[in-house]
N, C-alpha and C positions, 0 to 999 in steps of 0.2 A: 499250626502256628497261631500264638493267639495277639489279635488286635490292638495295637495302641491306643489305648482310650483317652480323646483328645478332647481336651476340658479351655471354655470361657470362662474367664472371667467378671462380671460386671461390677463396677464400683468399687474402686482404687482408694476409697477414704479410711476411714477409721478405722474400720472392721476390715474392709476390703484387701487392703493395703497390708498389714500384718498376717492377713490369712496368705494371700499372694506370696511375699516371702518366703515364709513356712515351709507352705506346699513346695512351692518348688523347692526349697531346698530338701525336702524328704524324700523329692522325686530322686531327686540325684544321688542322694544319698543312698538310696535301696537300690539304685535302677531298676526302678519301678518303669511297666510298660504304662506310662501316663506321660502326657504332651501339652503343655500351655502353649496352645493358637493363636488365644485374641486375649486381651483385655480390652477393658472400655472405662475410661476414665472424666472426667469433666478437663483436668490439668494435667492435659497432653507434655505436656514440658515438667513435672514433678518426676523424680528422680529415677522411681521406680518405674512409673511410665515409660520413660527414656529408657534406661535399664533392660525393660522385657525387651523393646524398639532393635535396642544394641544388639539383642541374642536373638535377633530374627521374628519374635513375635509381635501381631496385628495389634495395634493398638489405634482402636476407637474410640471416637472424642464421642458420637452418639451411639448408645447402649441400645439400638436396634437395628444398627448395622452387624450385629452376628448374627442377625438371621439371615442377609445376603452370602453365610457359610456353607449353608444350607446342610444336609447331614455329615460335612465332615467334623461338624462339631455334636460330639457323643452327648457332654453334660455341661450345661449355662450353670457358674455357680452366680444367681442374685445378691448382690452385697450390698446393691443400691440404698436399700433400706425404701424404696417406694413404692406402695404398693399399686399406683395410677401404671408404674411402666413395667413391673411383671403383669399385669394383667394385659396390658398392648403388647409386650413381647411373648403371652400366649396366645394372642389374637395375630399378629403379625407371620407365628410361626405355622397357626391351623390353615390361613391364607395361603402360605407358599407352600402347604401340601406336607409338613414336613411334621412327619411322626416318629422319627426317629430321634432328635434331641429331646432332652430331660434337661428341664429346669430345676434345679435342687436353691430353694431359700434359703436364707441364712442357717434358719435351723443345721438342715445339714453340714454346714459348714463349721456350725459349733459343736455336730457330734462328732465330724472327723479331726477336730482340734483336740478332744479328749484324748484322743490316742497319741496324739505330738508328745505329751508330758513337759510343756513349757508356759505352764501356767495358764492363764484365761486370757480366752479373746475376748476383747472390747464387746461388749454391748453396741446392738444396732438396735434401732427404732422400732422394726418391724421383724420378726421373724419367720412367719407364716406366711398363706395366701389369704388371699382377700377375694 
């Protein structure tokens, strides 16, 4: 039997926010074996925040409390657009011993959007690592 692959979120803005949707609505749509966990947001009270909060998922106000997940979470997607806290959230996560989550940057996040076929994700600031 094969594994729910349970996916973070970070950064509910611009990018973040519209990939978030998306995704889970594709999850549902396919039933796909994929699970939104956590988000991590700045505005805990913005709709979709609320939203995930309503359907049971963790919503963080700080973007390195999913490392307190510790391997139930499979892949952090980075939306932050910052490259100062993916680089603490790989330093935070080599800390608690934990080599099993995968940080996937926005990049990835705009190459799994190509396959959605609903036009283009918002540009973020950063896309890479630093």
């Amino acid at each position: 039997m094969k594994k729910k692959i349970s996916v973070a979120i970070l950064g509910l803005g611009r990018v973040g926010e519209v990939f978030a949707e998306h995704f889970l609505s594709k999850i549902q749509e396919s039933h796909a074996d994929v699970e939104i966990v956590a988000v991590a947001t700045r505005n805990i009270q913005s709709p979709v925040a609320l939203g995930f909060a309503h359907n049971g998922v963790s919503v963080l106000e700080n973007a390195l409390d999913v490392v307190k997940l510790g391997d139930s979470v499979d892949v952090v997607f980075d939306l932050t657009g910052d490259p100062a806290l993916r680089k603490s959230l790989r330093e935070h996560l080599q800390a608690a011993n934990n080599r099993h989550t995968v940080i996937a940057p926005e990049v990835m996040a705009h190459l799994i959007w190509a396959f959605f076929g609903v036009g283009s994700l918002p540009e973020g600031s950063h896309t890479g690592y630093d």
